[in-house]
Every structure is written in C-alpha cells, then in structure tokens.
KEKE-3310 file (N, C-alpha, C; in steps of 0.2 Angstrom, whole numbers, plus 5000, padded with zeros to 4 digits):
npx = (4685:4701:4716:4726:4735:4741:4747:4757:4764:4770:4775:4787:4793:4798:4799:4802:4797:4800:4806:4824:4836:4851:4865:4862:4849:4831:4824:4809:4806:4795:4784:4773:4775:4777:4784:4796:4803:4805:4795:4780:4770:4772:4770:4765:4755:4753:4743:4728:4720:4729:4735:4747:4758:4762:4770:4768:4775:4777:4765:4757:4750:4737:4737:4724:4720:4707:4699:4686:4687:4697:4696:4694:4707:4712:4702:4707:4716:4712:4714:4719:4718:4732:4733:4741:4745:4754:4746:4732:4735:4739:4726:4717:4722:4719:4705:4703:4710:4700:4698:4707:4723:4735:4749:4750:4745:4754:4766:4763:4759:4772:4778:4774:4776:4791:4794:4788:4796:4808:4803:4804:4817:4820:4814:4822:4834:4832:4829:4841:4856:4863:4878:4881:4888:4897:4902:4917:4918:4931:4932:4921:4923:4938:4932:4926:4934:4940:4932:4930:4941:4943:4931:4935:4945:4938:4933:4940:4944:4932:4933:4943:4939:4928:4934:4943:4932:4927:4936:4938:4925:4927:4934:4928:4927:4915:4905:4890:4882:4880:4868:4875:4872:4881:4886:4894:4905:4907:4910:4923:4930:4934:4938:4951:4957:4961:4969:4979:4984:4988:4997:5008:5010:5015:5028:5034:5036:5046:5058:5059:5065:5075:5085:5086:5095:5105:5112:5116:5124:5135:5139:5148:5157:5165:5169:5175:5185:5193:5200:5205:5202:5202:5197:5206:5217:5225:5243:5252:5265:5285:5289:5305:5309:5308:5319:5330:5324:5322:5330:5317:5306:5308:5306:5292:5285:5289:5280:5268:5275:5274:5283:5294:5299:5316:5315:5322:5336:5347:5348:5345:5348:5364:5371:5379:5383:5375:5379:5384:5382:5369:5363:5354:5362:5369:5371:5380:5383:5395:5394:5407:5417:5424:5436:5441:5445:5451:5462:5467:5470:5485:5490)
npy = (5137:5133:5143:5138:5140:5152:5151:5144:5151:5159:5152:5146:5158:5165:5162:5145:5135:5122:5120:5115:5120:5115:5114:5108:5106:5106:5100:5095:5094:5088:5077:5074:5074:5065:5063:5069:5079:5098:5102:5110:5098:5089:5096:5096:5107:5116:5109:5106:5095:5078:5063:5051:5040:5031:5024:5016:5011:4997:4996:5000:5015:5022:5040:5051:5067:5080:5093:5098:5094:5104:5116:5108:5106:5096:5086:5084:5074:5060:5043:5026:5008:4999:4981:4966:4959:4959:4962:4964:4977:4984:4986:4992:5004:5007:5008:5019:5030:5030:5044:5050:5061:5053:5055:5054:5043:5032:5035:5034:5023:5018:5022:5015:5001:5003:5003:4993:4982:4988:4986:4969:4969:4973:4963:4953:4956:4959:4943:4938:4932:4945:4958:4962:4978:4981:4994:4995:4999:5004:5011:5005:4991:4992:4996:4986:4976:4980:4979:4966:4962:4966:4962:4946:4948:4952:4940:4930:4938:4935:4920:4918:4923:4915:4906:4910:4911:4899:4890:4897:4892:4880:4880:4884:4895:4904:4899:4892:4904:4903:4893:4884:4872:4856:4853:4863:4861:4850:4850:4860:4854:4840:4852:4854:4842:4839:4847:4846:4833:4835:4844:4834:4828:4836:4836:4826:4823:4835:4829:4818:4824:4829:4820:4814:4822:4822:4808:4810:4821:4817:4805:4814:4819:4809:4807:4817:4815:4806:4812:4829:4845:4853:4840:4834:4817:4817:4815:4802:4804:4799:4793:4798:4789:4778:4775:4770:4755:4738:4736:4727:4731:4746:4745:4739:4749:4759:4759:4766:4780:4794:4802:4812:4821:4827:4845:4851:4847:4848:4844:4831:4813:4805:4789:4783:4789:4783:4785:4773:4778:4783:4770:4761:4754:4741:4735:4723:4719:4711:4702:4699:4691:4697:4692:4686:4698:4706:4694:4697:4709:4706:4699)
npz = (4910:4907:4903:4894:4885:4892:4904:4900:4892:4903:4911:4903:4897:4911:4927:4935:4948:4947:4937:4930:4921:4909:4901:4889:4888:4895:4911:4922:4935:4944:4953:4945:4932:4917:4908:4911:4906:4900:4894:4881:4880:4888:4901:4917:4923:4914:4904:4905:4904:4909:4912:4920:4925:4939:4956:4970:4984:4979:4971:4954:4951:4941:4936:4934:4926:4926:4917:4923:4937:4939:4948:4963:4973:4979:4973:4961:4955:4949:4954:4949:4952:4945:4938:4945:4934:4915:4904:4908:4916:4906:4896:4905:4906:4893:4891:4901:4895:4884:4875:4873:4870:4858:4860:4876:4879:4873:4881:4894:4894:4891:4902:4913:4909:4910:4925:4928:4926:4932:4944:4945:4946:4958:4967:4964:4967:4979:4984:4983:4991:5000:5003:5020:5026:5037:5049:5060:5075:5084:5096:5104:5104:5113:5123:5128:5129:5142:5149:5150:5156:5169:5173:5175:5182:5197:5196:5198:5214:5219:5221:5229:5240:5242:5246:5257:5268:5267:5275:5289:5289:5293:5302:5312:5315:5315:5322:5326:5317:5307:5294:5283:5269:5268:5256:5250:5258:5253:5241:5239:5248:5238:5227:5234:5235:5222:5219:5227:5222:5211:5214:5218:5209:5202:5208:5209:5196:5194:5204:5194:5183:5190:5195:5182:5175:5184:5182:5170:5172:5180:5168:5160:5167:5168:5157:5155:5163:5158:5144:5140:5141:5130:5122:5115:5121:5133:5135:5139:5152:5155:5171:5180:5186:5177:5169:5177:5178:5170:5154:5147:5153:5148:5134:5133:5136:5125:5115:5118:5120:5114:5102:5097:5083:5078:5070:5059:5048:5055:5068:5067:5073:5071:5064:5071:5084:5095:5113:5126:5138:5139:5137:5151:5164:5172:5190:5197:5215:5224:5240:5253:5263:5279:5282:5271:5265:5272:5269:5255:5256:5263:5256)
capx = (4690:4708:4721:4734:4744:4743:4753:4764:4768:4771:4781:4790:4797:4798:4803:4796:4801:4802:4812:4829:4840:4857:4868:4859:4840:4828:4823:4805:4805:4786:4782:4767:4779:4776:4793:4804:4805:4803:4791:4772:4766:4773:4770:4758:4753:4749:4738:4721:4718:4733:4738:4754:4760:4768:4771:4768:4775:4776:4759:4758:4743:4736:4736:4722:4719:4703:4698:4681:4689:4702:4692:4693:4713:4711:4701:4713:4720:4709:4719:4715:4724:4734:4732:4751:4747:4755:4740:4727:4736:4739:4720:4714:4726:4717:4700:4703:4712:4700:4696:4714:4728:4738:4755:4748:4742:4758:4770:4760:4762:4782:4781:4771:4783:4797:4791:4786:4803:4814:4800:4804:4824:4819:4811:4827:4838:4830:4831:4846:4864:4868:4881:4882:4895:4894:4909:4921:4919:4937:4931:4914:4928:4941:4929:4924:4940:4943:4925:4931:4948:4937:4926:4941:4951:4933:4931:4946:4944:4928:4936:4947:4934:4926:4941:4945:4926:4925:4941:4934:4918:4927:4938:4925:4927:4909:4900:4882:4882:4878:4867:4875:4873:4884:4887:4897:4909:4912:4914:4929:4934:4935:4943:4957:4961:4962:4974:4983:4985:4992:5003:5010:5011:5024:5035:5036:5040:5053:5064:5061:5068:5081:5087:5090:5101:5115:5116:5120:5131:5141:5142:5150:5163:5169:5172:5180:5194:5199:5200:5209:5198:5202:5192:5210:5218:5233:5248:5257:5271:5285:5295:5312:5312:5308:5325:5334:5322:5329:5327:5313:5301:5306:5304:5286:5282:5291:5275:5263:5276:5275:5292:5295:5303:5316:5311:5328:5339:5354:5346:5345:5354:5369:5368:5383:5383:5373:5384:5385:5380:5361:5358:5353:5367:5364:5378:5382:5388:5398:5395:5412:5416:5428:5440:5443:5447:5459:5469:5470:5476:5490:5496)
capy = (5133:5134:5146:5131:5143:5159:5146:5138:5156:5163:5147:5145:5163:5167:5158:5140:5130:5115:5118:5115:5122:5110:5115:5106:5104:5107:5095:5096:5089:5087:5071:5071:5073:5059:5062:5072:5085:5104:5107:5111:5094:5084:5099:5094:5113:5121:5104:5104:5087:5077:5059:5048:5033:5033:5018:5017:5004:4991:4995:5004:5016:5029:5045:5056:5074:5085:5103:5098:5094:5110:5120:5105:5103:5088:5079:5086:5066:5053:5036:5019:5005:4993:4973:4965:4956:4966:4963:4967:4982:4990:4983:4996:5010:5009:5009:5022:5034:5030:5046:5053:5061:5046:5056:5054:5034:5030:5039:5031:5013:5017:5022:5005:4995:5004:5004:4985:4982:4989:4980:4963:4969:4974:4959:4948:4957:4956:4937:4938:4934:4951:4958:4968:4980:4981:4997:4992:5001:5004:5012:4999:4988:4993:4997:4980:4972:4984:4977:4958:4960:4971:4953:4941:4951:4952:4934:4929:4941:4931:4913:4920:4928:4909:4899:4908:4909:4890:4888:4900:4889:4873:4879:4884:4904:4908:4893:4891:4910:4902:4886:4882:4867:4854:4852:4867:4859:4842:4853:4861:4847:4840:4854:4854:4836:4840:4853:4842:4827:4840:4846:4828:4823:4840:4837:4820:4828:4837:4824:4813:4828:4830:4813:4813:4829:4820:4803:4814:4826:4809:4802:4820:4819:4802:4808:4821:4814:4801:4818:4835:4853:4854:4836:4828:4814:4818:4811:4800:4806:4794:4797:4799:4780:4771:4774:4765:4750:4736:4738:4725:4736:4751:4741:4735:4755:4763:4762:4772:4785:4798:4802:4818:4821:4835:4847:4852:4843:4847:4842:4824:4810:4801:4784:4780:4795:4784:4783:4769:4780:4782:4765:4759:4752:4735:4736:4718:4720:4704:4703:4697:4692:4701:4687:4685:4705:4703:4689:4698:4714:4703:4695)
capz = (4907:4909:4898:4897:4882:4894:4907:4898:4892:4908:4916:4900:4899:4919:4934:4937:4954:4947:4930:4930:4915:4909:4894:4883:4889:4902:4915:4925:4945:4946:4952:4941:4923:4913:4903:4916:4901:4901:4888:4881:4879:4894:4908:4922:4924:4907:4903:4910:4902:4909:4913:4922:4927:4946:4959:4977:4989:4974:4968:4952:4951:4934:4939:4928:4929:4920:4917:4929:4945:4943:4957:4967:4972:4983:4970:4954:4952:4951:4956:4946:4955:4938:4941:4942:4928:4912:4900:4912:4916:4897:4894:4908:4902:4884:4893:4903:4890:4878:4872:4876:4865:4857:4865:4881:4879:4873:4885:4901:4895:4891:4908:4915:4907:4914:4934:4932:4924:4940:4952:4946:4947:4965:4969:4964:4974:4988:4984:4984:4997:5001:5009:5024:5026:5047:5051:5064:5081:5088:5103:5107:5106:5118:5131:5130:5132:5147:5155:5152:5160:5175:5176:5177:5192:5201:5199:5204:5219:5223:5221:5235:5245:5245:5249:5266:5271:5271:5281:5292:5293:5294:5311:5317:5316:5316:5326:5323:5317:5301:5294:5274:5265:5265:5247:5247:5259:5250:5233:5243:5248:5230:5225:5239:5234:5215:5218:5229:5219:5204:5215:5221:5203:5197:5211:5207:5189:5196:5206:5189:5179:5192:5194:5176:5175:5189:5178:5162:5176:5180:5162:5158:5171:5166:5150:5155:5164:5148:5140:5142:5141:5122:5117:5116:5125:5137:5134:5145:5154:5160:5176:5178:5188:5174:5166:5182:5177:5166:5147:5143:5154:5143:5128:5134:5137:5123:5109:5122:5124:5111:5100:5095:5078:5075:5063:5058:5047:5058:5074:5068:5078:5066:5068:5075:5089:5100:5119:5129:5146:5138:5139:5156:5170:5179:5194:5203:5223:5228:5245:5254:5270:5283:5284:5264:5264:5274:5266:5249:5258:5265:5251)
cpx = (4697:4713:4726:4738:4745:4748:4758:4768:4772:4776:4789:4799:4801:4802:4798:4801:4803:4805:4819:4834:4848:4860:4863:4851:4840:4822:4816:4807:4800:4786:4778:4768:4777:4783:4799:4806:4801:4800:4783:4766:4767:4773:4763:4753:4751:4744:4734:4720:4726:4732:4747:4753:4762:4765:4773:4768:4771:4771:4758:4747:4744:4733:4733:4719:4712:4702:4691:4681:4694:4701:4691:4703:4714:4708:4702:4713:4716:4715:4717:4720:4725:4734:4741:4752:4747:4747:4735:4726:4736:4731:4715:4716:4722:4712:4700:4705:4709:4700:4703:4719:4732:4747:4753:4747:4749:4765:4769:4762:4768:4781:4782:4776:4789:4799:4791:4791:4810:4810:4803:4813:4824:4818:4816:4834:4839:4828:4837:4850:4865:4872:4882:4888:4892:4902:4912:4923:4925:4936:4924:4923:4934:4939:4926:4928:4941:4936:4927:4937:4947:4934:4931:4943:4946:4931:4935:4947:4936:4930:4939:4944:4928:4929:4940:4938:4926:4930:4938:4928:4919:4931:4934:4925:4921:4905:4896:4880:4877:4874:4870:4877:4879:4889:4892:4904:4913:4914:4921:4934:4938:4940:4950:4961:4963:4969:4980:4987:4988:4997:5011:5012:5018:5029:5035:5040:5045:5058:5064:5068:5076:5087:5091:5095:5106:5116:5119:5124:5137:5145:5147:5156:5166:5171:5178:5187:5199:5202:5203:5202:5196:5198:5198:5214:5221:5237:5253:5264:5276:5289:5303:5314:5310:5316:5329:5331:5325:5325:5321:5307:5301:5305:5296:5284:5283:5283:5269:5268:5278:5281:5291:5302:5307:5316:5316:5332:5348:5353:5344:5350:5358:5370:5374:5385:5379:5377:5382:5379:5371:5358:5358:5358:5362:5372:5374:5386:5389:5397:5401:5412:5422:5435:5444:5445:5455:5465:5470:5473:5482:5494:5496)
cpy = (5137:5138:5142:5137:5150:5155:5146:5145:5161:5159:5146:5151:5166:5162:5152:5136:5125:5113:5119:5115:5120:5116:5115:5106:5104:5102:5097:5091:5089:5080:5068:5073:5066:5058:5064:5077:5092:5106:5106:5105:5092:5089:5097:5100:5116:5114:5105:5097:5084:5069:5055:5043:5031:5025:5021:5011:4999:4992:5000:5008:5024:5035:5049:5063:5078:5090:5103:5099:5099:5114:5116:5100:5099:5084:5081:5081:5063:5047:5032:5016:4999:4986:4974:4961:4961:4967:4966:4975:4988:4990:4989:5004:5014:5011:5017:5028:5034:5038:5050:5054:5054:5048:5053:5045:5032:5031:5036:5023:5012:5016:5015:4999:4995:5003:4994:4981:4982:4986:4973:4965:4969:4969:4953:4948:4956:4949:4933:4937:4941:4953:4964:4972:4984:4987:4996:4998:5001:5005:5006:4992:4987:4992:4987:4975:4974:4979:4970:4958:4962:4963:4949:4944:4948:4946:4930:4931:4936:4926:4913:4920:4921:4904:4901:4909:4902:4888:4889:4895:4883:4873:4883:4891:4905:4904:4890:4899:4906:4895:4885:4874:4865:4852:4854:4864:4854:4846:4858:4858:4843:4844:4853:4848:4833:4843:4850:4837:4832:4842:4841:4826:4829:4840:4830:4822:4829:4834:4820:4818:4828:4825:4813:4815:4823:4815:4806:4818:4820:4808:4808:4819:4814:4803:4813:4820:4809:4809:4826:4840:4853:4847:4830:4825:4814:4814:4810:4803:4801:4798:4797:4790:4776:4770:4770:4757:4746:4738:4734:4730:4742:4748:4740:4745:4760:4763:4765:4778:4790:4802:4809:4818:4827:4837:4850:4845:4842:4844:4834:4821:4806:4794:4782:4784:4791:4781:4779:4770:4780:4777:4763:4753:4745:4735:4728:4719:4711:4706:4699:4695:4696:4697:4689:4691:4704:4701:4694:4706:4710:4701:4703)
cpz = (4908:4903:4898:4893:4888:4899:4907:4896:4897:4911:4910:4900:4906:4924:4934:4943:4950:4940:4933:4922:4915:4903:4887:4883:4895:4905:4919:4930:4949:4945:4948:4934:4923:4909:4907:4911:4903:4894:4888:4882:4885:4899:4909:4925:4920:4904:4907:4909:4903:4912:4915:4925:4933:4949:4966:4983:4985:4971:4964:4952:4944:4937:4933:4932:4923:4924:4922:4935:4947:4948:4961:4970:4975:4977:4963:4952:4952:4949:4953:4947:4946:4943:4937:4936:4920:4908:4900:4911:4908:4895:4899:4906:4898:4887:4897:4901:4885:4873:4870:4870:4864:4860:4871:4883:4880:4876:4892:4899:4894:4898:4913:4915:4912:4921:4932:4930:4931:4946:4951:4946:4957:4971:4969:4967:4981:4991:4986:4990:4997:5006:5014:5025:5033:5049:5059:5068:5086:5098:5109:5110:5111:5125:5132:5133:5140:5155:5156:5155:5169:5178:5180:5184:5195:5199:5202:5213:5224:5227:5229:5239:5249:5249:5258:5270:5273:5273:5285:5294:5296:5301:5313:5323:5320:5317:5323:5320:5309:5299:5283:5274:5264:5260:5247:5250:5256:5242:5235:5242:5243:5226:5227:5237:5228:5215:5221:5226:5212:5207:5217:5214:5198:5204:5212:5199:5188:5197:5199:5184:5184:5193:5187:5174:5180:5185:5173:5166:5175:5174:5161:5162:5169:5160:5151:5159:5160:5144:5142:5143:5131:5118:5116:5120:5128:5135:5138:5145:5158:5166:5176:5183:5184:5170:5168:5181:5170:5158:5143:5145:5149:5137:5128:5136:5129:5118:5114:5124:5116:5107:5097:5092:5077:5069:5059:5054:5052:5065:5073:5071:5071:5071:5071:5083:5096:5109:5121:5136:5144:5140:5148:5158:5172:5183:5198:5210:5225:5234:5248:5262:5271:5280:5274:5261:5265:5270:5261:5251:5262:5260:5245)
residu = (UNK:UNK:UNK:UNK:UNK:UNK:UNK:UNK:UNK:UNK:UNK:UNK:UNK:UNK:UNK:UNK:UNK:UNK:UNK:UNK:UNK:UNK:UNK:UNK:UNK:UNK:UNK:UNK:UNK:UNK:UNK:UNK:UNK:UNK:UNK:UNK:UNK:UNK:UNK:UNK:UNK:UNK:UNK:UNK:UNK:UNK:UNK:UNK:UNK:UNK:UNK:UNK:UNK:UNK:UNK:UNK:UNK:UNK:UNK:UNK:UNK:UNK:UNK:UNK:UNK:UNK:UNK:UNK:UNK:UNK:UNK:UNK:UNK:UNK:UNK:UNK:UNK:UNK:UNK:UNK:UNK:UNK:UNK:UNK:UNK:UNK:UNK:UNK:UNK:UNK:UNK:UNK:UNK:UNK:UNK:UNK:UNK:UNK:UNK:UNK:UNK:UNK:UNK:UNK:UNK:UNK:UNK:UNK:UNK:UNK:UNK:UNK:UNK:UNK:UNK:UNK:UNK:UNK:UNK:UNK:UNK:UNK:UNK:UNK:UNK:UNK:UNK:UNK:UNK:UNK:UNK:UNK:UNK:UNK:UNK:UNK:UNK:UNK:UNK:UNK:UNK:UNK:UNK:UNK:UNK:UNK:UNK:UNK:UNK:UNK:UNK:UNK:UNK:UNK:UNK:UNK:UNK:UNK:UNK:UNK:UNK:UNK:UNK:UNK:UNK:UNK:UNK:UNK:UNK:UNK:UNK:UNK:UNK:UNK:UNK:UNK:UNK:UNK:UNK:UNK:UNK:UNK:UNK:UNK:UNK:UNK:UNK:UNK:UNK:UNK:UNK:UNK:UNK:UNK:UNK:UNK:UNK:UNK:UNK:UNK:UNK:UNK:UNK:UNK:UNK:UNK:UNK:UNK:UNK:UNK:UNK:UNK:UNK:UNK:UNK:UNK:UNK:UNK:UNK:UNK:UNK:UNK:UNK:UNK:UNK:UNK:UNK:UNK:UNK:UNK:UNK:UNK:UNK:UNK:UNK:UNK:UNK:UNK:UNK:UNK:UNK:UNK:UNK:UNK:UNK:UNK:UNK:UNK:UNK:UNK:UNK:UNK:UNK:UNK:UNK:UNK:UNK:UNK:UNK:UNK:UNK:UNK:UNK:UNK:UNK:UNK:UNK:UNK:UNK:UNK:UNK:UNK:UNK:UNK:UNK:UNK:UNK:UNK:UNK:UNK:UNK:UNK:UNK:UNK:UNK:UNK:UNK:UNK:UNK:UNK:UNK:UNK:UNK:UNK:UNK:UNK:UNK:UNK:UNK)
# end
C-alpha cells in the first residue's frame, strides 16, 4: 500500500515538475488533474485511489486509477468509453464510482458537463461560414507576372515564326521537302483576308475623315475673308475717284461709309463754314468751230 501523506508531504514541500506557483494560488499541469489545482485532494500522485474525466478526438472517456495496478504502470488507468448521450453517460459515472469519495463523483461529472459543453460549440463552428485569412504573397506574385509577360512575347515570336514559314511553303521554298495539311493553308489564307479587309475598311476611314477636315477648311476661309483677324468686319474704304463722280452717286454710297465724329468741342464744323470748292465740279466744254473763232476775234 502506498504512503499518499508521505507524497503529498514531500511534493508539497520540495520541487514538483508539474506545479506551477502564481501570486495568489498554485496551479497543477498533469493531464490527469481533475481540477487543475495544487492541492491534497485533487493531486493525481499522492492519491492511490484516483479518478478523471478527459476527451480524446471527440470521445469522452473515465479515467480510473487504484492502489492494485500501482506496480503495473501501463495498466495504472483503466479507460471506460462515456455514451454521447448525457444521461447514459452521468448513469455510467454513478456505476462506476459507486463506492468512490463524493468529492471525486462530483468533480468528474462537473468535468463531463464541461467537455460536452465545448464539443457541441466545436461542432457549430465547424458548421459554420468561416473565414479564411489567405496572406498575400508580394513576391509569388511578381514572379508570375514576369512569367505571363515571358509567354505573350514567346507567343507573339511564334505567330511570326508561322506566318514566314507558310510564305516560304507557298513560293515554293522548300518543294516536296515537306507533306502539311492543307487546312493550315486555307486558315492562312482566311486570316490574310481578315486582315486585309480591316485594313481596306481604316483607309476608307481615313479619306472619310480627311474629306471632312477640307469642307470645314473651306467653310473657315469664306468666313474669314467677310471678316478681319480680330472677328470684325472691315470697313469700306472709298477712293479718291468717287469724289470726281456726280453727287447722287455719293449720295447712294454715303450710308455704307462710316463717319467719324470729333471728339473735341472745338473741332466741330459751324454750320455755315461749309465751302463751295468741297462740293463736286461739273465742267461743260462747248465744242466750237474754227471758222466761228475766228469772227469773234475779228469783231
């Protein structure tokens, strides 16, 4: 039979691995505590007669310990697997602790409770939408970019590398050297006459475009000669032989020709001031004979 107080006296006092000492109270790190406490009742080393409650990949199971099997440290524990229904299980408990301290009953079915309590939390999580948190690879990414811009060239360099081959086979480079499938040439073909007709259709485009530009050049110039540089209209200028013409023609000109007011009161005209000689001359030449000269220088 086992000396539990000589134990408890020796762990208590001394060094124990799996105590842990806080401010306030001490904590036990034995898987097979029942309370997680550092003391006489709940330690799983100074007890010969000992029970717990533990869980193992969802499946709770009763861990019991006696003073029998202590010379046998593989079979120390016996296992008793709990049913998932609660009833069952606290119903196996009682049976199986019947003779057992009433600490120890009721410290193991706290526990049971408590385990079958965070499985059914476990089990609704994992029901659950959750969300990944996936961290974003700066460098994965680079490199990937660098290998699809690598592709593109290297396919483009193909395309190329197809085009002057099938010239080559169609003038008749490389004779019978080769037997390929026509297909390849009518898909050629096809393209050559895609790219043609695309082409025929932007230089149609063009000349539309350019067409349009010279009637809007045109309109632009017609404007521009009714009109000065600055937007306004010129103003007629007359010549100096309209003054020799008779006066209804300047009459039938003057409201097109622009009068200019002085800005001065003394550079006003007085209305009697205006000459004679201003207005426009009409000269009659009598034409004479010789003969009729004559007489009247005679007489």
């Amino acid at each position: 039979m086992q000396h539990d107080d000589v134990v408890w006296s020796i762990i208590n006092k001394t060094h124990c691995s799996y105590k842990t000492q806080t401010k306030t109270q001490k904590f036990c790190r034995n898987e097979y505590n029942l309370t997680g406490l550092c003391n006489r009742s709940s330690c799983p080393l100074a007890n010969s007669q000992y029970a717990t409650v533990r869980e193992e990949n969802g499946i709770i199971y009763l861990f019991m310990k006696t003073a029998e099997r202590s010379a046998f440290p593989k079979k120390t524990w016996e296992k008793v697997k709990l049913s998932r229904n609660f009833e069952k299980a606290i119903h196996q408990i009682n049976e199986n602790l019947l003779y057992w301290p009433g600490f120890i009953k009721s410290k193991c079915k706290q526990r049971f409770v408590k385990i079958t309590q965070y499985l059914i939390r476990m089990r609704k999580l994992k029901l659950r939408r959750q969300k990944l948190l996936v961290p974003i690879q700066s460098k994965v990414e680079r490199r990937e970019k660098r290998r699809e811009e690598k592709a593109l060239i290297a396919a483009r360099i193909e395309k190329g590398v197809e085009k002057t081959l099938l010239d080559r086979l169609k003038k008749g480079v490389y004779q019978d050297l080769y037997n390929i499938s026509p297909q390849t040439f009518e898909d050629a073909e096809q393209e050559r006459e895609l790219e043609s007709e695309e082409e025929i259709e932007q230089e149609l485009e063009n000349e539309n475009l350019d067409t349009a530009e010279f009637v809007v050049a045109e309109s632009d110039d017609e404007d521009s000669d009714t009109e000065s540089v600055s937007g306004i209209p010129e103003e007629i200028d007359l010549d100096s032989s309209f003054e020799s013409s008779d006066g209804s023609d300047i009459e039938d000109l003057t409201p097109s020709v622009t009068k200019k007011t002085p800005k001065n009161k003394k550079d006003k005209p007085k209305p009697g001031s205006n000459k004679k000689s201003n207005r426009p001359r009409v000269e009659i030449e009598y034409e004479m004979e010789h003969e009729e000269i004559q007489r009247q220088i005679v007489k």
